[in-house]
N, C-alpha and C positions, 0 to 999 in steps of 0.2 A: 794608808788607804784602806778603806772599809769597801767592800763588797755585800750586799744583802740585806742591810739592815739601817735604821739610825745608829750615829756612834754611841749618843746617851741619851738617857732620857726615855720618857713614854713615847710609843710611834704608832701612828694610824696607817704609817706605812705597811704595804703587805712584806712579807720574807717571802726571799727567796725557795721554792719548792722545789728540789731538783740535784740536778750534777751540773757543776762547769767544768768544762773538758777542756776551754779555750778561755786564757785572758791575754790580750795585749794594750797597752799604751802608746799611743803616738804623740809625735811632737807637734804634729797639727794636723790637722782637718782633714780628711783623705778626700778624694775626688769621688765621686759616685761612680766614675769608671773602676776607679783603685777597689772600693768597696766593694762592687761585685766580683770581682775579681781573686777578691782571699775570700769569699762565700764558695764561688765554684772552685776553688783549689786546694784552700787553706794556705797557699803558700805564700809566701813575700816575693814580692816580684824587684825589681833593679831601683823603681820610684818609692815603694814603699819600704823596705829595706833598711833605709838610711835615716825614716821616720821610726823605725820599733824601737819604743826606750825599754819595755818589759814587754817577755815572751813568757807566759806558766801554762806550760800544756796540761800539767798534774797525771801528769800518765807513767809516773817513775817511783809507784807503789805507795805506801803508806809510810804519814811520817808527819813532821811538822813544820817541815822546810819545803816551801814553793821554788823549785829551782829555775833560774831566767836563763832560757837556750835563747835569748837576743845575740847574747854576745855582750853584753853590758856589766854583769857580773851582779846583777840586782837582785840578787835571791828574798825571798821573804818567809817571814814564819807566819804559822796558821795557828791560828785559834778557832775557837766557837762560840760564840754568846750566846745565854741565854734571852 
């Protein structure tokens, strides 16, 4: 999975400008209830929970491993593209 950018190729896509402090993946769709719900909390609630396939808070210092506190055990490595 790519975050920010096209995978290859030339892009007229914008980059991403910024920090992401928060990535998750679900298994489907959340509810609009559900979605507000991790805006005003951040947290997983009993419904959502059992949809996080990947949790990367990236708040466990510098390095190249994205660590998944889902529970999942999905850890991933970071790169940077030019």
């Amino acid at each position: 999975m790519f975050v920010g950018n096209a995978v290859a190729g030339p892009s007229t896509e914008p980059r991403h400008v910024g920090d992401i402090a928060l990535f998750r993946a679900f298994s489907r769709a959340l509810t609009a209830v559900e979605a507000k719900a991790l805006f005003a909390s951040a947290t997983l609630s009993d419904s959502t929970k059992p949809a996080c396939m990947v949790e990367y808070r990236f708040d466990d210092g510098f390095g190249r491993t994205a660590t998944d506190t889902s529970g999942a055990d999905m850890h991933g490595s970071l790169m940077v593209r030019d």
